[in-house]
C-alpha positions in Angstrom: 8.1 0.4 -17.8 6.4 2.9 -15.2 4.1 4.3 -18.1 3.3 1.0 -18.8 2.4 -0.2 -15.3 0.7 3.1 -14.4 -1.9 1.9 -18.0 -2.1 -1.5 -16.1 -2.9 -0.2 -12.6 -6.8 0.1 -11.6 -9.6 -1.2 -9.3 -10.1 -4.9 -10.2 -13.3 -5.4 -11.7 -16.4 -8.1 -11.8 -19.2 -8.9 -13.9 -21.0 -5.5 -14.7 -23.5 -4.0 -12.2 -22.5 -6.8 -9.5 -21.2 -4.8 -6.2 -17.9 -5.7 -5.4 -17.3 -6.6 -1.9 -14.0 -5.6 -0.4 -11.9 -9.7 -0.5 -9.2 -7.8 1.3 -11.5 -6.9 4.2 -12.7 -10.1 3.8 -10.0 -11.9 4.2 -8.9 -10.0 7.4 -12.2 -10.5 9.1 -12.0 -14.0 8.9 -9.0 -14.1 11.2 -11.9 -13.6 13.8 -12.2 -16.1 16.1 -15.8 -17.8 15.4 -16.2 -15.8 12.3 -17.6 -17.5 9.1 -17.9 -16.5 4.7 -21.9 -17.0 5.5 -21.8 -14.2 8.0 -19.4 -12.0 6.1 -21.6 -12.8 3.3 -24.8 -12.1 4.5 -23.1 -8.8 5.3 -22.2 -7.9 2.1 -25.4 -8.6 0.9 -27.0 -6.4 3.4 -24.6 -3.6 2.4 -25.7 -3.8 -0.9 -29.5 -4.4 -0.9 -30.4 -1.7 -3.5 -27.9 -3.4 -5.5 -27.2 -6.5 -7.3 -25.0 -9.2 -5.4 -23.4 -12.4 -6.1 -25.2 -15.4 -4.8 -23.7 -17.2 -2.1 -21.6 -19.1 -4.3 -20.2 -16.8 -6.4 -19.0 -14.9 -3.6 -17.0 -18.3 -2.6 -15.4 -18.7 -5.7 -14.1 -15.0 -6.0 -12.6 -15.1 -2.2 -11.0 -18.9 -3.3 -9.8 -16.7 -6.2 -8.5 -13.6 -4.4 -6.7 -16.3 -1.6 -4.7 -17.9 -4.3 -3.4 -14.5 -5.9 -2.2 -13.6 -2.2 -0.9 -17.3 -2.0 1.1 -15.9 -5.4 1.9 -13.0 -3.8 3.5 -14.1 -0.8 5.8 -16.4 -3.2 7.1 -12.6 -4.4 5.3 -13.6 -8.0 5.1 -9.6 -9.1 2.7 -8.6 -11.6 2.1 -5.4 -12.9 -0.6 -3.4 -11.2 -0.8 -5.9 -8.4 0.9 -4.4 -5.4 2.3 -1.1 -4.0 5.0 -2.0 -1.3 5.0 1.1 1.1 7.9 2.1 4.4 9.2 4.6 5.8 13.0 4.9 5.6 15.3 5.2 8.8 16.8 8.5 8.7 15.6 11.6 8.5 15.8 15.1 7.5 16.0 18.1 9.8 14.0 21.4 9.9 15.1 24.9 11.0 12.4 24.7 13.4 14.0 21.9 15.0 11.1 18.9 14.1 12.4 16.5 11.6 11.1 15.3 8.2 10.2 11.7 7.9 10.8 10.3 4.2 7.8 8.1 3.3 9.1 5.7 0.1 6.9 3.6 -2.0 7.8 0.8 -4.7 5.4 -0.8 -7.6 6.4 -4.6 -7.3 6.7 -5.4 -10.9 9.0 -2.4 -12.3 10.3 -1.1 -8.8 9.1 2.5 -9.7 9.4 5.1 -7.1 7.7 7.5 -5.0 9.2 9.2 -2.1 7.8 12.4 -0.4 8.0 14.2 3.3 5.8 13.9 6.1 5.7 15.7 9.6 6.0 12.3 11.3 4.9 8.6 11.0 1.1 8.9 12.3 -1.8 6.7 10.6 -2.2 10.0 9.0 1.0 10.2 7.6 1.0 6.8 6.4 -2.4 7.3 4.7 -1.2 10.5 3.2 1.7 9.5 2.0 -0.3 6.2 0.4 -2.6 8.6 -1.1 0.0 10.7 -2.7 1.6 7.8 -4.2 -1.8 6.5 -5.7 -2.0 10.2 -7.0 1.6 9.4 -8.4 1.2 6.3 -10.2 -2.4 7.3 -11.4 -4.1 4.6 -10.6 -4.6 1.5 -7.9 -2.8 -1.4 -7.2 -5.0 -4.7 -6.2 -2.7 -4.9 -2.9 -0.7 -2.3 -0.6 1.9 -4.0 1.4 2.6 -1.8 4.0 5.5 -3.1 7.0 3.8 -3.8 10.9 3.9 -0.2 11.8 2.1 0.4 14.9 -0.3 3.1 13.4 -1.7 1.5 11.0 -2.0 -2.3 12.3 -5.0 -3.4 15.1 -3.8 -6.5 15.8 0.2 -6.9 15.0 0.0 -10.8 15.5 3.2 -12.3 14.4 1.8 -14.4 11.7 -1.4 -12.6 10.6 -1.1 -9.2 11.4 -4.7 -7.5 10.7 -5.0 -3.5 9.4 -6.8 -1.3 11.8 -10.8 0.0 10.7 -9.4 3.6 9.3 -6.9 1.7 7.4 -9.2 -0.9 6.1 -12.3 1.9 5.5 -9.4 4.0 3.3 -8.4 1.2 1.3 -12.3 0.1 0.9 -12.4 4.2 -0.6 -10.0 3.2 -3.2 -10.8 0.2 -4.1 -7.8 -1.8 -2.8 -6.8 -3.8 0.3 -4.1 -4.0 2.6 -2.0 -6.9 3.0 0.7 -6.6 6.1 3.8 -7.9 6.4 4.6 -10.4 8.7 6.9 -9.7 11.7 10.4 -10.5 11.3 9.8 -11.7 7.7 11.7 -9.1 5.5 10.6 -11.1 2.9 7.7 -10.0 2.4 8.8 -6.8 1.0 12.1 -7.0 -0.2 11.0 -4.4 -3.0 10.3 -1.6 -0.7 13.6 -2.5 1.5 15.7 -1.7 -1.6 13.9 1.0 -2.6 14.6 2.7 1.0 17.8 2.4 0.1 18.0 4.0 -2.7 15.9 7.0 -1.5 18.5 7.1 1.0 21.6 7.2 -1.3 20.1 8.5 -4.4 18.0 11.3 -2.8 18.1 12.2 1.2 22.2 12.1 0.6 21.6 14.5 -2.0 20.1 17.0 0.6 21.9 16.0 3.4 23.4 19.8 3.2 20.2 21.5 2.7 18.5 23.7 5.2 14.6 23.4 5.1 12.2 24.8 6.5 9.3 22.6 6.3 8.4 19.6 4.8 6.9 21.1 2.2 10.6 22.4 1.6 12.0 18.5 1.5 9.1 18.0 -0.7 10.0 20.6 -3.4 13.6 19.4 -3.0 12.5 15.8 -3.0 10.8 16.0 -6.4 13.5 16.8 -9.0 15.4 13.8 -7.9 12.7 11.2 -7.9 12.3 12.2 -11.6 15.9 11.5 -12.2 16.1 8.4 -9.9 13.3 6.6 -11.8 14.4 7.9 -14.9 17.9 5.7 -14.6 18.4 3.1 -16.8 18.4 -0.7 -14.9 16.6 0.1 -12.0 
């Protein structure tokens, strides 16, 4: 099922030649007080003046579009290739040195496939790393990454519509995705990623719990064999 998602995972496309504008972006900017689809429209066309845009319009009916696959995603609808559910899980894993590994864990939200590796800590870089590893992992791009509220990453943690900050939204505009926060308090929202911590936990970081590493490059050689056999289980 992974090999099959990873063939259904890539940038979602439009009519040829049109420039694409960035709905996730899109739909995060208009959370601004006083802020309109004209403006953010005019914007995109300004963007992309050497290249073919939509009218108006068209750029309506593409956002109505992109709302209602975010209203099917917040009904937990999965579909593969459609989002990347992305944590951190609680525990970690201690170094010789006397820092500590943080184990970043990611989850496709159709088959549940896995990614786990190491980081120093749990920095915006860390998180975009970590993102970016797992993109590398899946080979390819999911239409939506669903990352929790994590401080780093989130500009304006409101407790209903929490908006990703401009580094985050600038990365995901590089891969052609967007980022759709969780809501506060709403574990809900990514129940795929909460199980898959879990498992990381049990399957892999209690595997290791005996090890002595000396960097996280360490964990992340260690880390690697045992994601293979994790996602290799049968009834994941």
């Amino acid at each position: 099922e992974g090999d099959l998602e990873r063939r259904l995972l890539g940038k979602p496309t439009g009519p040829a030649g049109y420039a694409q504008p960035d709905y996730g972006r899109i739909h995060q900017e208009l959370r601004r007080k006083g802020m309109t689809l004209t403006l953010l429209w005019e914007e995109y066309q300004a963007e992309f003046a050497d290249r073919q845009t939509y009218r108006y319009t068209q750029f309506c009916e593409h956002y109505k579009a992109f709302t209602k696959r975010l209203k099917r995603s917040m009904r937990q609808i999965h579909r593969a290739g459609e989002k990347l559910f992305v944590d951190f899980a609680g525990p970690t894993l201690p170094l010789t040195t006397g820092r500590r590994a943080h184990i970043f864990v990611a989850a496709m939200g159709a088959s549940s496939y896995t990614f786990a590796c190491a980081t120093p800590a749990e920095t915006m870089e860390d998180w975009l790393g970590g993102i970016a590893r797992a993109l590398t992992f899946y080979g390819g791009v999911p239409q939506l990454i669903v990352p929790d509220n994590p401080r780093a990453m989130i500009a304006d943690p409101d407790r209903y519509e929490p908006r990703a900050g401009d580094t985050v939204l600038d990365f995901a505009r590089h891969y052609g995705t967007s980022f759709l926060p969780a809501r506060v308090y709403r574990p809900q929202d990514k129940p795929k990623v909460e199980v898959a911590v879990q498992v990381v936990e049990r399957w892999i970081m209690a595997r290791l719990r005996h090890h002595r590493f000396e960097s996280v490059h360490s964990v992340n050689e260690a880390i690697r064999p045992l994601l293979k056999n994790l996602n290799e289980r049968p009834f994941q």
